[in-house]
DOLOLUM-885328 format. One record per residue (C-alpha): residue in one letter; chain; y, x negated, z negated. Coordinates in steps of 0.05 Angstrom, whole numbers. Example, Ala and Ser with C-alpha at 12.3 -4.5 7.8 and 13.67 -1.06 7.14 Angstrom:
REM residues 2
[a, A, [-90, -246, -156]],
[s, A, [-21, -273, -143]],
END
This chain:
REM residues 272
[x, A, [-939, -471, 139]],
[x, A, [-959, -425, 188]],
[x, A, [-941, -350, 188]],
[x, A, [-999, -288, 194]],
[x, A, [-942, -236, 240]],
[x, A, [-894, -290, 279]],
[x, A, [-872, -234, 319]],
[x, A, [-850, -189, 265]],
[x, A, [-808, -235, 227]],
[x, A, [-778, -249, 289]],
[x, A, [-755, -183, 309]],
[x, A, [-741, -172, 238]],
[x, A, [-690, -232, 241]],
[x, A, [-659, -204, 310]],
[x, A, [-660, -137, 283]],
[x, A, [-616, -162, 214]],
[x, A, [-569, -198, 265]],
[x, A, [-559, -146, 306]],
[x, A, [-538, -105, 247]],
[x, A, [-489, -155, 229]],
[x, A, [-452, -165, 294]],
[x, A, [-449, -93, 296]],
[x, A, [-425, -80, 226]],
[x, A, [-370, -138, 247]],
[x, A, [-339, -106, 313]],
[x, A, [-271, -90, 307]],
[x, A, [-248, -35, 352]],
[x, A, [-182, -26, 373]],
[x, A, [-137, 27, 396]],
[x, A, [-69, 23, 414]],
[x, A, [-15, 83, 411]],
[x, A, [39, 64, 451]],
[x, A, [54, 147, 450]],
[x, A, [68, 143, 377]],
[x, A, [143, 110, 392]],
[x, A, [161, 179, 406]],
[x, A, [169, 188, 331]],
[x, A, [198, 135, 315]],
[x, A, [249, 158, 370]],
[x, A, [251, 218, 340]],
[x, A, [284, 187, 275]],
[x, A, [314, 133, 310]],
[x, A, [285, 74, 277]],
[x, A, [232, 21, 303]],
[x, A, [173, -4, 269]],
[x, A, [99, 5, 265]],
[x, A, [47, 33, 254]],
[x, A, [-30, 19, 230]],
[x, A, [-90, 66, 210]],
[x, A, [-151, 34, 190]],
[x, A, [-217, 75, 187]],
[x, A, [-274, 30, 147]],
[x, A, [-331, 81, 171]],
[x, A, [-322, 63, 241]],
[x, A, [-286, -2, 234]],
[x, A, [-240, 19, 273]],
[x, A, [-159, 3, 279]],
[x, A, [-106, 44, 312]],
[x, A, [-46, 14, 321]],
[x, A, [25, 24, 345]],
[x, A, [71, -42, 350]],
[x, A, [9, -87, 329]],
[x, A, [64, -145, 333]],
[x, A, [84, -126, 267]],
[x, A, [20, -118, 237]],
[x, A, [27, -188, 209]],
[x, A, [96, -200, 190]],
[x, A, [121, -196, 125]],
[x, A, [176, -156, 91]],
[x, A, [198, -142, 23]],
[x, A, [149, -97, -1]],
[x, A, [206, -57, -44]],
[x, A, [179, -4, -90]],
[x, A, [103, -4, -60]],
[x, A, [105, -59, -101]],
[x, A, [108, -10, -157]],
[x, A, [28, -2, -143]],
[x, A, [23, -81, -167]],
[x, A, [73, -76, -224]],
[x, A, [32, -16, -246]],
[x, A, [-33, -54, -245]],
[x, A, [-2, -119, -283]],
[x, A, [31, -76, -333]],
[x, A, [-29, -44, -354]],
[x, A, [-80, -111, -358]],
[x, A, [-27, -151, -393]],
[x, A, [-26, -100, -434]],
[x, A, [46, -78, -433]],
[x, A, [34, -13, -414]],
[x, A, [-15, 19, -458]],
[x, A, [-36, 73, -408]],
[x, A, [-17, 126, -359]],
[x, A, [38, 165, -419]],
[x, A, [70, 101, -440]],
[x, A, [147, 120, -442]],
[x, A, [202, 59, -443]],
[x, A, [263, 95, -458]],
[x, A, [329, 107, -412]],
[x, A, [383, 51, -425]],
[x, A, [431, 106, -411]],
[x, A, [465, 85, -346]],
[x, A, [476, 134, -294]],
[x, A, [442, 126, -239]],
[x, A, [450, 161, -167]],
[x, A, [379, 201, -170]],
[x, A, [382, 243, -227]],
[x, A, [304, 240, -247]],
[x, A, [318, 164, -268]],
[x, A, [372, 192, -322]],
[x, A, [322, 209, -374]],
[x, A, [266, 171, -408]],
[x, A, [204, 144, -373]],
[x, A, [126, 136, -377]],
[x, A, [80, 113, -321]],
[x, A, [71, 175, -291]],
[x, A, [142, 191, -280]],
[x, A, [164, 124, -267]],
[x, A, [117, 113, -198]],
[x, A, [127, 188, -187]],
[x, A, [198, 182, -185]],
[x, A, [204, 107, -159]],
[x, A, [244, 88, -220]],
[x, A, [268, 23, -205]],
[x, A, [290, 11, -282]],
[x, A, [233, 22, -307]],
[x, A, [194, -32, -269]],
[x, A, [244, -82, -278]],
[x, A, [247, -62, -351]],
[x, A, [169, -74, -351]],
[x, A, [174, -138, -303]],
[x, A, [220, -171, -358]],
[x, A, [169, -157, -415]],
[x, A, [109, -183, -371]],
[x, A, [147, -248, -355]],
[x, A, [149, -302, -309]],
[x, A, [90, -337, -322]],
[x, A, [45, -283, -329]],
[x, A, [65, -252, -276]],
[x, A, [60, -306, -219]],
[x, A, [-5, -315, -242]],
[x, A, [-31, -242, -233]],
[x, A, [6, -242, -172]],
[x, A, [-35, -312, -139]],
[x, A, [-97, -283, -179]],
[x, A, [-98, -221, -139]],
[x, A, [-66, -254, -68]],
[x, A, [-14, -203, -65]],
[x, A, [31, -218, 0]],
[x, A, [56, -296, -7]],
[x, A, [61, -279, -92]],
[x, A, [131, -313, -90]],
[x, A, [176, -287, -153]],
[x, A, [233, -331, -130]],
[x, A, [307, -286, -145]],
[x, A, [296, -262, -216]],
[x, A, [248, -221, -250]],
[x, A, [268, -161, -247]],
[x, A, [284, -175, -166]],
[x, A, [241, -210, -128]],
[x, A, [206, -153, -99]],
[x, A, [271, -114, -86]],
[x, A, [323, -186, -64]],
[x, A, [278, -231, -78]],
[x, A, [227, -284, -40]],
[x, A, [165, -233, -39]],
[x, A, [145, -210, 24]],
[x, A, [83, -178, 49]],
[x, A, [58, -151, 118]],
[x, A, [16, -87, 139]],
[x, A, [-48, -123, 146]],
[x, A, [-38, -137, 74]],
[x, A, [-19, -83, 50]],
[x, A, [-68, -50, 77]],
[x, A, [-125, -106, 50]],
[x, A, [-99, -95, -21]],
[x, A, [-104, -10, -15]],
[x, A, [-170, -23, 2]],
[x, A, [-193, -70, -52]],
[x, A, [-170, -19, -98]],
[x, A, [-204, 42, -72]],
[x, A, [-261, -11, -73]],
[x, A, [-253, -33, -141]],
[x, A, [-257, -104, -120]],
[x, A, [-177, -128, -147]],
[x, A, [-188, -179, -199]],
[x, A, [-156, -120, -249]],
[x, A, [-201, -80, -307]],
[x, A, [-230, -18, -282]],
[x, A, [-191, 18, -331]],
[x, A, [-129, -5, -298]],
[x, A, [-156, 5, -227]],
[x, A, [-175, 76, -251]],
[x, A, [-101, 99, -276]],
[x, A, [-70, 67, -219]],
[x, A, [-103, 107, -178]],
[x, A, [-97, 168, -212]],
[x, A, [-17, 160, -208]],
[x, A, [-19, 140, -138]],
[x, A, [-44, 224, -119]],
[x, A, [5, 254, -79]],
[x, A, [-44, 321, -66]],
[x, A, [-115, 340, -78]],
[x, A, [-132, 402, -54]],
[x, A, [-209, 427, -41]],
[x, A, [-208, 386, 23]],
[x, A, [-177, 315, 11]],
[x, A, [-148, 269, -33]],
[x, A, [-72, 233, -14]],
[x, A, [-59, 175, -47]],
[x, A, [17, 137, -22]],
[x, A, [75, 86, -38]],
[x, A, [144, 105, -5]],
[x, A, [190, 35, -12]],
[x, A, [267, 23, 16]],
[x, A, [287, -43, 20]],
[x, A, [340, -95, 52]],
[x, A, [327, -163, 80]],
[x, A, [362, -196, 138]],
[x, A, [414, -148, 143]],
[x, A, [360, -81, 151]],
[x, A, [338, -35, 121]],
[x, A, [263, -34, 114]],
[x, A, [221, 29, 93]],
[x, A, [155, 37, 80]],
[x, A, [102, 85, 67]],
[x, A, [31, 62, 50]],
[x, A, [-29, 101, 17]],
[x, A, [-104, 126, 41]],
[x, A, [-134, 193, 46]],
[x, A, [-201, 209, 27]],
[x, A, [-233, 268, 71]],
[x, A, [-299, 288, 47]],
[x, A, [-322, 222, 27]],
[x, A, [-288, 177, 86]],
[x, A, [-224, 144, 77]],
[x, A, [-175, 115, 123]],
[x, A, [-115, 74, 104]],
[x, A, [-55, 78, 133]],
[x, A, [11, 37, 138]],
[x, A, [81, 56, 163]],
[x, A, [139, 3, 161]],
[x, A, [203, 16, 187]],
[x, A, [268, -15, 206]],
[x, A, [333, 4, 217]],
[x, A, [409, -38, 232]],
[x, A, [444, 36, 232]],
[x, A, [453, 43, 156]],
[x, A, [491, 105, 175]],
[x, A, [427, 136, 193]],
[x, A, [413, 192, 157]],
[x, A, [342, 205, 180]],
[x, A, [317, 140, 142]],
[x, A, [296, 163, 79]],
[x, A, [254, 219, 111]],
[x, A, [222, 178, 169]],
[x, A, [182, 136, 127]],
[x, A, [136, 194, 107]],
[x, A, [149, 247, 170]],
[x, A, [128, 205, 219]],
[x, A, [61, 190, 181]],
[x, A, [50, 262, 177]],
[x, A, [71, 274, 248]],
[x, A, [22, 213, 275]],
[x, A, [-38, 239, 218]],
[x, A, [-19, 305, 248]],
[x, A, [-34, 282, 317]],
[x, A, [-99, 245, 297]],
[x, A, [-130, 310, 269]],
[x, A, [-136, 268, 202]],
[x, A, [-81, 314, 164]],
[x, A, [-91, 369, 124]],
[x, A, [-163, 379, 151]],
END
């Protein structure tokens, strides 16, 4: 078979490729200036900021980017998702009510729905709703949607707090962005609420949505603060994990989200 315009096809092909290799560079920038944050609140960790438009990665202690931690309470983001496809949770205003222990933050002491629950990082209420997913169904939503190594080992109401569940920033940030691209193997209508609880701010200018998580494992303390911001149409996902031996320090809690806003801050990505 011979072709009528060799030439054209040919350049045609070259052309395609050449959009492809280009679409597939991954650029790189390292922040080394960034530990002065992290000094600042005397922890260590690291830092990633992914922007999809350029696919481009910024980076401060890549060496973490692909270990794994316990992903705490930006699990809660999961456990949402689960909740709602199983069916447990019926939808953003679904209330489980307070068992009446006391507990040391004084917005868990009162009874719960969705909203108020991820708003407030209510660890009850996620274990409560962990224990009526179950085992089974909830390893399998875990391996269905490849979230960190999906182990459930220590309990179910643990294993993302003491537990064998462990995730890294590279994943994390891989499963933020399937959900802003509606790609997890979840219902729209779940993906949707999620979503919609996740908004820290929306103002005329951008959209923040963000997981704070505290955690122990190997005798640390591991914090994290995930999310992605939408500024007129572009996103860029972000990923802080930090670590600290000092569990006297009382900058902890805080770090997690200053020094995001600090390093956003610096990028010119915050609050535009």
């Amino acid at each position: 078979m011979k072709y009528k315009y060799p030439h054209t096809i040919l350049l045609l092909m070259l052309a395609i490729l050449a959009l492809s290799a280009s679409k597939q560079k991954k650029k790189i920038e390292i922040r080394n200036d960034f530990k002065k944050y992290y000094d600042q609140y005397e922890v260590s960790g690291s830092f990633a900021l992914y922007d999809p438009q350029k696919n481009k990665y910024i980076f401060y202690n890549q060496d973490q980017y692909e270990q794994s931690y316990t992903p705490a309470s930006t699990f809660k983001i999961c456990n949402s998702l689960i909740g709602l496809e199983t069916g447990i949770i019926k939808d953003k205003n679904f209330v489980i009510a307070w068992d009446g222990i006391k507990y040391q933050n004084p917005n868990w002491n009162a009874d719960q729905d969705l909203k108020t629950a991820f708003g407030n990082s209510t660890v009850w209420y996620y274990q409560e709703l962990a224990k009526r997913v179950g085992a089974k169904q909830m390893k399998f939503w875990l391996d269905k949607s490849k979230y960190g190594n999906a182990d459930t080992s220590g309990g179910i109401d643990k294993f993302w707090l003491s537990g064998g569940l462990r995730i890294s920033p590279k994943q994390q940030i891989e499963f933020l962005q399937q959900l802003h691209n509606n790609q997890l193997p979840f219902t729209q209508r779940s993906m949707d609420i999620v979503k919609e609880i996740m908004i820290k701010k929306d103002t005329s200018n951008y959209v923040l949505r963000s997981k704070s998580g505290w955690g122990f494992q190997d005798n640390t303390d591991i914090g994290w603060y995930i999310g992605y911001l939408i500024i007129k149409e572009k996103v860029y996902y972000f990923v802080n994990c930090i670590q600290t031996n000092d569990f006297n320090n009382k900058n902890f809690a805080n770090a997690r989200i200053d020094i995001v806003n600090l390093i956003l801050e610096d990028l010119k990505l915050n609050e535009k």
